[in-house]
C-alpha positions as CSV (number, residue, x, y, z in Angstrom):
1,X,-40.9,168.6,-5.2
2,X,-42.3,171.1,-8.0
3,X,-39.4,172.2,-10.3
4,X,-39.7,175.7,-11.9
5,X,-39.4,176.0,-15.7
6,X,-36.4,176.9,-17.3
7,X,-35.1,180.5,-16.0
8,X,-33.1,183.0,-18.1
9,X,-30.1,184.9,-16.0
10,X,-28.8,186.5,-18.8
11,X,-32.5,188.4,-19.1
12,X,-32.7,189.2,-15.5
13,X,-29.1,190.5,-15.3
14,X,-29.4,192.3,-19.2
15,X,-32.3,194.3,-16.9
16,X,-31.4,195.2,-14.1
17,X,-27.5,196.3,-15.2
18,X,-29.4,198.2,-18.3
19,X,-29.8,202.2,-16.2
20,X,-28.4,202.2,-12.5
21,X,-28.3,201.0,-10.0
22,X,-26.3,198.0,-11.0
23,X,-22.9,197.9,-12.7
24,X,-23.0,193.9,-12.5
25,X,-25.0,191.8,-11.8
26,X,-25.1,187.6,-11.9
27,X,-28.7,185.4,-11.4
28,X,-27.6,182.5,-9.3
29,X,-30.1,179.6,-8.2
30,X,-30.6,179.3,-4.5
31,X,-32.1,176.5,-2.6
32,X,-35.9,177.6,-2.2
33,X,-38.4,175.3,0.0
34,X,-41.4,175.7,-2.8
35,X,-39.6,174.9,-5.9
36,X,-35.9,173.1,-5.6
37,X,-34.3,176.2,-6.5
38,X,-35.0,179.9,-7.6
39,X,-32.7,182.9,-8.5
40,X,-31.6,185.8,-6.1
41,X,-29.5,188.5,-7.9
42,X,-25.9,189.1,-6.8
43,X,-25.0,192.7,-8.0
44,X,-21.7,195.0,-7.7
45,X,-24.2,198.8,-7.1
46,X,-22.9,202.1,-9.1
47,X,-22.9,204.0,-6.3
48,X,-22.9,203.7,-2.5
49,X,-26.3,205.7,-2.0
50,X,-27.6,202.2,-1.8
51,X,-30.8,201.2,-4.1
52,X,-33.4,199.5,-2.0
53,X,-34.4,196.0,-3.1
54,X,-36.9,197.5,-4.6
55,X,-35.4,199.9,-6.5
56,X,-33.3,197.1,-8.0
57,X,-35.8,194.7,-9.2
58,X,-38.3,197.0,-10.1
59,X,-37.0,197.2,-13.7
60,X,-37.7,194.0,-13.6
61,X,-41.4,194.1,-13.2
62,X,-43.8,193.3,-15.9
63,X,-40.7,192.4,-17.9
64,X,-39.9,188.5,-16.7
65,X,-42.1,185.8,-15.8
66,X,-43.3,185.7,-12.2
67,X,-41.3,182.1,-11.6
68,X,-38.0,184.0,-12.7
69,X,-37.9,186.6,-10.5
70,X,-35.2,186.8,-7.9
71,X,-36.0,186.2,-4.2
72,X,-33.5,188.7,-2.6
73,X,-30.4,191.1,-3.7
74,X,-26.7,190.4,-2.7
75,X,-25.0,193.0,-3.0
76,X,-20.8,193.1,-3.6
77,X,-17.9,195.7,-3.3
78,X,-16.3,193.5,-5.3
79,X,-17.9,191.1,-7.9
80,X,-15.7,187.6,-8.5
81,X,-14.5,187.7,-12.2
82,X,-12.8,184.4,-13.9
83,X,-9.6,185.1,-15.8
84,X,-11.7,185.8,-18.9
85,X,-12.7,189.1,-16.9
86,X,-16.6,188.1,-17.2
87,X,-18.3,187.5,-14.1
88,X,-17.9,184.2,-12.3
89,X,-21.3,182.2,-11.4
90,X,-19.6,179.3,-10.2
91,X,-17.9,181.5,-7.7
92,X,-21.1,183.3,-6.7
93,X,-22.8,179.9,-6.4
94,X,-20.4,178.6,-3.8
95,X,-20.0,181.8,-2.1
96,X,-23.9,183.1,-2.5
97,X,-26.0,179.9,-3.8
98,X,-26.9,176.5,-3.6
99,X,-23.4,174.7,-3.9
């Protein structure tokens, strides 16, 4: 099984929570056939107009490597935080990911 090289979630989500449409946003691995794992992005929107896919990862464009872009968008009224108030990846993992 190919394993993709190391990917930065704290690029991906400094990116897409820079302008709208995110106000945050956590890269989670996911179980993906090709490579073991890849990201998808779990995001709390700004608004409730509701950004296509699209429109959330096109920021994105151009700007990571091909192998670190997510494969979908989650999207959250309400993001899981840990009691240090910063977002919680192990929570998003269980609920969203690969655990």
């Amino acid at each position: 099984m190919l394993t993709r090289a190391w990917i930065g979630p704290a690029e991906i989500e400094a990116v897409v929570t820079g302008p709208p449409p995110a106000s945050l946003a956590a890269a989670i691995g996911r179980p993906d056939s090709g490579w073991g794992e890849g990201p998808v992005l779990v995001i709390r929107p700004r608004d409730r107009d509701g950004a296509s896919d699209d429109d959330i990862l096109a920021p994105l464009r151009g700007r990571v490597a091909p192998w670190w872009f997510p494969g979908g968008v989650i999207r959250l009224e309400r993001m899981p935080l840990a009691a240090t108030g910063k977002i919680d990846k192990m929570r998003s993992r269980v609920d969203h990911g690969a655990c």
